[in-house]
N, C-alpha and C positions, 0 to 999 in steps of 0.2 A: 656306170652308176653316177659318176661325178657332173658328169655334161646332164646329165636326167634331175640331178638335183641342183642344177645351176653355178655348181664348183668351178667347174672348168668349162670353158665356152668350145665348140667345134670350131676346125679348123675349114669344113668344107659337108656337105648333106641339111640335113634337114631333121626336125623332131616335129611332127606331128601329132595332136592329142584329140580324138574325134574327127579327126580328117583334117585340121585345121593344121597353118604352120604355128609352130607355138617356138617364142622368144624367151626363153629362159635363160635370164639372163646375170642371176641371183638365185641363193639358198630364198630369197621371200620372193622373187618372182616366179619361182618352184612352187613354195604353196600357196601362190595366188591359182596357179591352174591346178593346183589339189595332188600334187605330187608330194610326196614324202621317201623320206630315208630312215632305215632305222640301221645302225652301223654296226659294225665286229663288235666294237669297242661302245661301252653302253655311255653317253653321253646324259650324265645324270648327276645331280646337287644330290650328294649323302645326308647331310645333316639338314635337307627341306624336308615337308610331308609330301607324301604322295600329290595331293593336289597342287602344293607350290608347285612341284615339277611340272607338271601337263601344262601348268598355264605362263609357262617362266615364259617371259619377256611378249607377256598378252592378260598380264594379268585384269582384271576387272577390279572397277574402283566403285564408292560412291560417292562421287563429288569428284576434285583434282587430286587427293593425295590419300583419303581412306583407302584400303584392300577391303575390298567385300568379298572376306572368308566364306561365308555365311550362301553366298549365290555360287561362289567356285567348290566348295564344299557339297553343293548339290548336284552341279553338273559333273564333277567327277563322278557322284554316285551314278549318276544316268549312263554316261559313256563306258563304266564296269559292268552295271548293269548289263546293257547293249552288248557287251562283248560274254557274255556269262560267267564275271569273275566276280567275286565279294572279294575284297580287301577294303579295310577302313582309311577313308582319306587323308585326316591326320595324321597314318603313321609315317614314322622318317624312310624315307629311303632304305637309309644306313639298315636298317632291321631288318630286310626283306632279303630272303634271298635271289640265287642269279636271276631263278627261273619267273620270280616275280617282279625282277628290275627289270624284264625283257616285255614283262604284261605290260608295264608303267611307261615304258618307251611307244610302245603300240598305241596304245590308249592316248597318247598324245597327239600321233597323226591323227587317228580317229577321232578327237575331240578338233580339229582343225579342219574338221571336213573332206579328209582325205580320199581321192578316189583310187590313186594308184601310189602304193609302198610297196617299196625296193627293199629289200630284206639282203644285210650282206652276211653269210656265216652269220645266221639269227641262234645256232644251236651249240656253238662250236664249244661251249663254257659249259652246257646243259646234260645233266644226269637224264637216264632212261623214261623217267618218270616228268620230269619237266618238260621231255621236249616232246613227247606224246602231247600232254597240257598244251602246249602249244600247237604243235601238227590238228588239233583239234579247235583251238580258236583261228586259226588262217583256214579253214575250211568252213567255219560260222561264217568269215569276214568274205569268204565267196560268192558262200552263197546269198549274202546281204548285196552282194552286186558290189562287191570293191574288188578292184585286179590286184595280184600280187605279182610280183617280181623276184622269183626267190631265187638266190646265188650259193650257190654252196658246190663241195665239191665231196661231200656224202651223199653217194649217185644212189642208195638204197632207199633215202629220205626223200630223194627228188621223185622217182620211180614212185613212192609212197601217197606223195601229198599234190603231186604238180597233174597238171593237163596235157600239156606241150614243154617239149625241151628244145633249147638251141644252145651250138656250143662253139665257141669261141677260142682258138688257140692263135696266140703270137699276134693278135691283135687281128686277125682276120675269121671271118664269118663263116664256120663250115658249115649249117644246114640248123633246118626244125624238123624233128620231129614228134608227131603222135606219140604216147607213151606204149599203146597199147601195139605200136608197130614198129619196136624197137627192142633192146636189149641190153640189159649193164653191160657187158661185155664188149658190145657194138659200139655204146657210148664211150668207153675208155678208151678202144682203139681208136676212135675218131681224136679224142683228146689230146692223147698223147703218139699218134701218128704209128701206133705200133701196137702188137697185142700184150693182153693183160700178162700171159704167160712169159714175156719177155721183158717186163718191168723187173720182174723178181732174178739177179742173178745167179748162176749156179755156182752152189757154194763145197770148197774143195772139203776131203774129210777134216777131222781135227785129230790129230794125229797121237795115241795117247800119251806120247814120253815128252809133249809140251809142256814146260813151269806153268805149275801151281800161280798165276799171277795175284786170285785174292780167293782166302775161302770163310767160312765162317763153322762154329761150332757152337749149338746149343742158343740161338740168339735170341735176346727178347726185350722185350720195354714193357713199360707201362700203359703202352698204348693196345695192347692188342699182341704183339709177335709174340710166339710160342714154341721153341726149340727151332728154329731155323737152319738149317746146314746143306750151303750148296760150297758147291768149286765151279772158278772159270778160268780156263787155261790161255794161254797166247795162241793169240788165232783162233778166238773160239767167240763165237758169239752167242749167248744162253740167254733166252728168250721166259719172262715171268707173264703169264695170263693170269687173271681174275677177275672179278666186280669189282667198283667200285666200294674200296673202305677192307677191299680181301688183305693190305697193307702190304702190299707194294710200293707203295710211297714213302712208307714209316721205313723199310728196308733202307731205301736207296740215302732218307736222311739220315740211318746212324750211320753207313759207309761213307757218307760224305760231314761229318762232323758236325748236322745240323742236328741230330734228335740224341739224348744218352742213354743207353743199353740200360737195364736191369739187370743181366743177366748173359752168360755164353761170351765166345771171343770170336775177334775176327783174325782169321791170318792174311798177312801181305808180304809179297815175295822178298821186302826189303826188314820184314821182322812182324809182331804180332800188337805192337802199339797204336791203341784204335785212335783215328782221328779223335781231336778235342772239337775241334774248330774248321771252318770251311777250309783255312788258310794251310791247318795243319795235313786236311785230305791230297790240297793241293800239292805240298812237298813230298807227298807219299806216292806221288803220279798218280793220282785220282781226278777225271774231271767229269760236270755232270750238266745234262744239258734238260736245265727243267721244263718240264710240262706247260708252266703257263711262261711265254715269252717276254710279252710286252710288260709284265711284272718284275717277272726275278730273273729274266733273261741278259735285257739290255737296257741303254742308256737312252729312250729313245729321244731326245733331244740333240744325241751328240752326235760326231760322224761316227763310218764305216772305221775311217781309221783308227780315231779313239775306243772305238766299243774293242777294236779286234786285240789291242795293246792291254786293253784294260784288266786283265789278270796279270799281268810277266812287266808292269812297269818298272819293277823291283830291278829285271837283267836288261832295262834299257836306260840305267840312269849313266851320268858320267860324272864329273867332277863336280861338288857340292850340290850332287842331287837334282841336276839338271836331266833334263827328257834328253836321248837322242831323238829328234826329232825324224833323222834322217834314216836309222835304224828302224822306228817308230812308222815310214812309209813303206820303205821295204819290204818288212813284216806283213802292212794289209796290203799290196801291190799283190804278194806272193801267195796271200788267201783269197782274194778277190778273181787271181787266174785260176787256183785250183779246183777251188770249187762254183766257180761259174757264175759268181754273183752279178743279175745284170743291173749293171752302174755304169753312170760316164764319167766320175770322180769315187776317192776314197773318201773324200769330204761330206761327199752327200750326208745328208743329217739320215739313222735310220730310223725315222719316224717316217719318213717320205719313198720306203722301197716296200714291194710286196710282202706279203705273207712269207711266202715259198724263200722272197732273200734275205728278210730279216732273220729267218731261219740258218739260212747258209752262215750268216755274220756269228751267230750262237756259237753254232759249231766252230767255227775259226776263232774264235776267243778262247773257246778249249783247247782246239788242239794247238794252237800256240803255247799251250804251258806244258806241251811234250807227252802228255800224260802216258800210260804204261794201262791202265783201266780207263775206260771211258761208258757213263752211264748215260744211255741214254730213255728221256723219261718221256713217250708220247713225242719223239721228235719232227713226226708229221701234221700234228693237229694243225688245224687251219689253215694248211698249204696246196697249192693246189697237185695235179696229177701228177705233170711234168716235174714238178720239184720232187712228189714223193720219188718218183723212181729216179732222179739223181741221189736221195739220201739212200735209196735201199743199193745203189751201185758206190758210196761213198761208204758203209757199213761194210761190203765187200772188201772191199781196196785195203779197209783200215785193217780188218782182220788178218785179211793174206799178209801185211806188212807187221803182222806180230802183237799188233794191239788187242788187250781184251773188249771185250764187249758187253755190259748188261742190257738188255735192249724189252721194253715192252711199250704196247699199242693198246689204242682205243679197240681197236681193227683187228679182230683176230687171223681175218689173213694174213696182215704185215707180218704178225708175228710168227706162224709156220714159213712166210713166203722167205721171211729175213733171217731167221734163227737157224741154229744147229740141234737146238734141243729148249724143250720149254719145261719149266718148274712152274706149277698148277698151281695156287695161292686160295686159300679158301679160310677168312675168320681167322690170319694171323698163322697159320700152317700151312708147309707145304704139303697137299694130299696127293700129288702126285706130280712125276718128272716121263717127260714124254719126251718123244724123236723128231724132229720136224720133219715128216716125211716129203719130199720133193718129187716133182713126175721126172724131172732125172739126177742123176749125181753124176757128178767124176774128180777125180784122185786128181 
């Protein structure tokens, strides 16, 4: 994606656009041959209107220093139009939500004359209903005769929306094909060099005379939760399904001292004193690994190493509050082998590593604070294959090794493939607790 959008230059081949060799040699020598990007990460002014954004750093003037609102203000309407979307182009940004700062990103290349957009994780942020909204204007933009390029590693979406698939592992080129002569299944094996059924490991029983590690009684907030009551034992990993807004997230923030209860108690194997505070979850062996990363995950400006210290710098200070620095490497040296994060330094800023190992880094910021519970909140989004089935073999590991587990997915297979048992969430109650059935077991 990056060499297509002039990011990074090749080291040896060739990019041809129309049979032609094409010099891309720059992000603007990109959209001189009408190539566009639209990113994970929506690159967008909050506080402009709509139309400032489409026309940032192309705006239209009359004369040397006038904006002419007035002319950008109509061509936005055109190029919404052309896409079949109303929104008004005065409004800010800031007000709109994902699925319509994903419209306003599109609408840009398209106002630039775009002939082919690279779409990377276009949906990864997007509820059910948005990303339809969308799967339905990249199929307008088709058939207008613009190419899409769509990257994603929700292979039901691609199946869904796409013509031809090609798949890439470890930076070399396995094959295209047809959709119609192919198979999700086919496709995953190719990905990750093994079958789907071997991603998922077999996971031992849970034994019933294992501690109580956290349970809760009667729990509720203001937000929605209504009598709440599970248990997760050591070695257990309990698996929560629902829609979005069923408050599973409202859950995960009173356990971790981000939302306060109305109502019911929580128990923890070390006493019944509910977290105040994140810090306070944190002493209580609580860690939680959220949903949206590059927000509430990590630092991403900073290294690997700083991100992976940056909850426990508290037990790596020495005399007048000094870092051990040296303690401080060792630490991510020791997270970086474990969990397989691929880097050629601990310094690397993680702004600059994948999906799949910005994730690893998550993870290793947690479990460096030792934790005793570990929630994990959608710890796959946006990663790709080969990563998932390292976190669903690192769920394993952590279990067998005594640690609890809360664990729920976008993906309801993760959740049967990864779980011991799932608690059904619906409107703030649990309506029902299921078995995660596996095609094998063993003791």
């Amino acid at each position: 994606m990056k060499v297509l959008a002039g990011i990074y230059q090749p080291d040896s081949g060739k990019v041809l656009i129309e049979g032609q060799d094409a010099q891309i040699t720059s992000p603007l020598a990109a959209r001189r041959y009408g190539v566009s990007i639209v990113n994970q990460e929506l690159a967008l002014f909050p506080q402009l209107s709509i139309a400032a954004n489409i026309f940032v750093n192309r705006e239209e003037t009359r004369g040397r220093w006038v904006l002419d609102k007035r002319s950008m203000r109509r061509e936005t309407e055109a190029v919404l139009e052309q896409m079949g979307v109303w929104l008004d182009p005065g409004r800010k940004v800031s007000t709109l939500p994902v699925g319509e700062k994903q419209i306003v990103e599109i609408a840009r290349t398209i106002q630039q004359n775009s002939q082919i957009i690279i779409m990377d994780e276009p949906n990864s942020a997007l509820n059910a209903n948005e990303s339809e909204r969308l799967f339905e204007l990249l199929r307008r933009l088709r058939d207008q005769g613009i190419t899409i390029i769509y990257v994603s590693h929700r292979l039901e979406e691609v199946f869904s929306i796409s013509d031809r698939i090609s798949v890439i592992r470890d930076g070399q080129y396995q094959g295209t094909w047809k959709i119609p002569e192919t198979t999700i299944p086919e496709i995953i094996s190719v990905m990750i060099g093994r079958s789907l059924e071997e991603a998922f490991p077999e996971r031992s029983e849970t034994f019933d005379d294992a501690p109580v590690m956290l349970s809760t009684e009667g729990l509720a907030t203001a937000h929605g939760l209504e009598g709440i009551d599970f248990s997760v034992r050591a070695g257990e990993i309990v698996g929560f399904a629902g829609l979005e807004g069923s408050g599973i997230d409202e859950i995960f923030d009173v356990l971790f001292g981000l939302e306060t209860p109305t109502g019911g108690t929580i128990h923890y194997h070390s006493g019944t004193d509910r977290p105040k505070t994140p810090f306070d979850a944190i002493r209580k062996g609580l860690g939680m690994v959220p949903a949206n990363r590059r927000d509430e995950g990590l630092m991403l400006p900073w290294s690997i190493r700083r991100n992976t210290s940056l909850a426990v710098l508290d037990r790596l200070l020495l005399a007048l509050g000094v870092i051990d620095r040296t303690g401080e490497r060792e630490l991510a040296d020791d997270y970086v082998r474990r969990l397989n994060v691929a880097t050629d330094s601990i310094d690397k800023r993680v702004v600059n590593l994948s999906g799949g190992n910005q994730q690893k880094v998550v993870l290793a910021k947690w479990l460096a604070t030792g934790p005793t519970v570990l929630i994990l909140n959608d710890p796959t989004r946006g990663v790709d294959v080969g990563a998932k089935a390292e976190i669903y073999q690192l769920c394993d590991e952590l279990a067998r090794g005594g640690l609890a587990l809360l664990f729920t997915s976008s993906e309801v297979e993760e959740i049967v493939g990864v779980c011991d048992r799932i608690l059904v969430l619906y409107r703030g109650r649990v309506i029902k607790e299921l078995p995660a059935v596996k095609p094998t077991r063993r003791r």
